[in-house]
C-alpha positions, 0 to 999 in steps of 0.5 A: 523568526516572524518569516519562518513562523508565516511560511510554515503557517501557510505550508499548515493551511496547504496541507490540512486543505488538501487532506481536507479536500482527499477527507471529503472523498471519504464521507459516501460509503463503497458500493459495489455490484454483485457478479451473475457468473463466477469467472476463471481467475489466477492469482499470481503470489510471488515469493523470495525466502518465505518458506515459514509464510507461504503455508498460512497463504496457502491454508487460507487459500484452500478455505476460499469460498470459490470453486477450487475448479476456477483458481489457478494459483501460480507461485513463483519462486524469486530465488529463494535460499530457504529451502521452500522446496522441501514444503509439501505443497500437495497438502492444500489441496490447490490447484498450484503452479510453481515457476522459478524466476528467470529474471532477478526481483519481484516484477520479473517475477510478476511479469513472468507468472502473468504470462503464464496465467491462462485466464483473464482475470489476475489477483496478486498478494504477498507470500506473507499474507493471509486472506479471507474466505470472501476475498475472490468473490469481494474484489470481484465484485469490486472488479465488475465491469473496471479494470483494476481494484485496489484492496485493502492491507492491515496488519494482524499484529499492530494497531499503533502502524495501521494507523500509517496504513489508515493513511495510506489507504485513505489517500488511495482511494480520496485520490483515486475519487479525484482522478489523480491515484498517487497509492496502492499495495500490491499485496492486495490488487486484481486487475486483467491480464489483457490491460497488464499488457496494455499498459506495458507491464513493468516495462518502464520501470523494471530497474527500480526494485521497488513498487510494482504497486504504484507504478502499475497503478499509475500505468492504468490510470494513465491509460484511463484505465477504469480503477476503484478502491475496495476498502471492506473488511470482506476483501481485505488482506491481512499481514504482520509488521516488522518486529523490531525498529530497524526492520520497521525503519528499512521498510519505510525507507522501502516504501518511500523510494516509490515515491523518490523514484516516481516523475509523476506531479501530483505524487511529488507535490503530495510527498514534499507537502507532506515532508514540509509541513511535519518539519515545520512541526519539528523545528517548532517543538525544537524552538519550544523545548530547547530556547523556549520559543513559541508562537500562537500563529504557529501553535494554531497552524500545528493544531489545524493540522493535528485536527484534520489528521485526526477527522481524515484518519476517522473517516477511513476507520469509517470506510474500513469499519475498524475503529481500535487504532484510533485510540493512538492518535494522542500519541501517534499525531505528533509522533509522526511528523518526527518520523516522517521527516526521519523516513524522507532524511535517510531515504536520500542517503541509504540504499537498505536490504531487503530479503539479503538484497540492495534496493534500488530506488 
């Protein structure tokens, strides 16, 4: 048991220095430059049985505060069943493209509408997302003189998840700011159609129907590609959580084949460190509530690392000026290392749907 106790003491330690070390990343606010010119920019949106989603997209789109002459927006169409075709998309006012896709899940669709793209400049996000008036005109001033930005994704509908997406986020960008990005979401990105190519596309990993995001991501860096995170509330995109247990459950399952499915060593090292040390605090409240078996050197270990969730999760409310989902953490903190290890559990043996289709992972 004494053995037990140490190790899991120690994996505590490894892990809270290394959030620790992603927190300090966080402490000096973003600052990005102003553009002079406004470029020509496409945004490529692909969708698959969005037809209820697609109209709050596009409505958002037409209120951009950027010249409608300069959009082109491309949707493609990744075989949908819901009849998205009898939308009146005439009605937005947008200058639309729509493709259907030759090829079978989202990075074919992606693939296939940057090729279409005339310009250079690629902005992607999500049929079920809506975005600011300012969201062109921040992330291209993120976007500068770099090659990819990484904006930020929140839910409109669940301040409990944001939390999860407070780490996420977090660890994007305090990870990019130590030259190994491990996280993104493509449901907010811009990046340039000329490094796209460069880097091979999804060409490496088309087979895995998830993560166009990260392995993009990780395409970039790999290039030395010049990539920044761009967390203000001006870029940032909004979605919905999934409604019910079961949905919220696939979609991590989804989430965390990226990381199942990656060879990248610092994405591997951050999964098993994370999945480790909230075992440790479940097989230790497992040993209190039913043998009655503590330790002070494991309950000290389990509060170093509750304290430093607590400070990180603070600094990214910090760097997203959005301060309400922290009022979880009581609840959340604990709770969430019985998810994890739930999540890293059935991620091996379950293969779930998505949009009425297998996911390979």
């Amino acid at each position: 048991m004494s053995s037990i106790v140490l190790i899991g003491f120690v994996i505590c330690l490894v892990y809270s220095f290394y959030i620790f070390t992603n927190g300090i990343q966080l402490l000096n606010k973003e600052r990005h430059s102003r553009i002079d010119q406004l470029p020509d920019v496409s945004i490529v949106i692909p969708f698959r049985n969005e037809m209820k989603k697609l109209p709050g997209l596009l409505r958002s789109l037409a209120f951009l505060d950027y010249p409608n002459e300069k959009l082109e927006i491309i949707l493609i169409n990744d075989h949908s069943t819901d009849g998205w075709e009898r939308l009146d998309l005439d009605q937005f006012g947008l200058q639309l493209k729509t493709i259907n896709c030759n090829g079978l899940g989202k990075k074919a669709a992606l693939s296939e509408g940057i090729a279409l793209a005339t310009n250079d400049i690629i902005m992607q996000t999500d049929a079920d997302c809506i975005v600011p008036a300012t969201w062109i005109n921040s992330m291209l001033n993120a976007l500068g003189n770099n090659d990819m930005v990484c904006g930020s994704v929140l839910f409109s509908n669940s301040k409990l998840q944001n939390l999860e997406l407070f780490a996420y986020q977090g660890l994007g960008k305090s990870t990019l700011k130590l030259n190994a990005p491990i996280i993104a979401n493509g449901a907010n990105m811009a990046y340039r159609k000329t490094g796209f190519i460069e880097v091979g596309g999804f060409e490496n990993n088309k087979g895995i129907s998830s993560g166009d995001d990260v392995f993009l991501l990780r395409s970039f860096a790999r290039e030395k590609k010049r990539i920044v995170y761009a967390l203000s509330e001006s870029a940032r995109v909004w979605t919905r959580s999934e409604s019910n247990f079961l949905g919220v459950i696939k979609q991590r399952i989804r989430w965390a084949g990226k990381t199942k499915s990656t060879s990248h060593i610092g994405t591997i090292a951050a999964g098993l460190i994370l999945v480790l040390t909230n075992f440790y605090v479940c097989l230790h409240f497992i040993f209190w509530l039913a043998f009655d078996l503590t330790s002070e050197v494991a309950e000290i270990g389990i509060l170093i690392k509750f304290t430093i969730d607590g400070l990180f999760l603070f600094l990214v409310a910090r760097q997203l000026k959005n301060y309400w989902p922290l009022l979880y953490l009581p609840i959340a903190i604990p709770l969430y290392s019985l998810y994890i290890v739930l999540i890293a559990f059935l991620c091996v043996f379950i293969r779930p749907e998505w949009k009425n289709r297998k996911i390979q992972i």
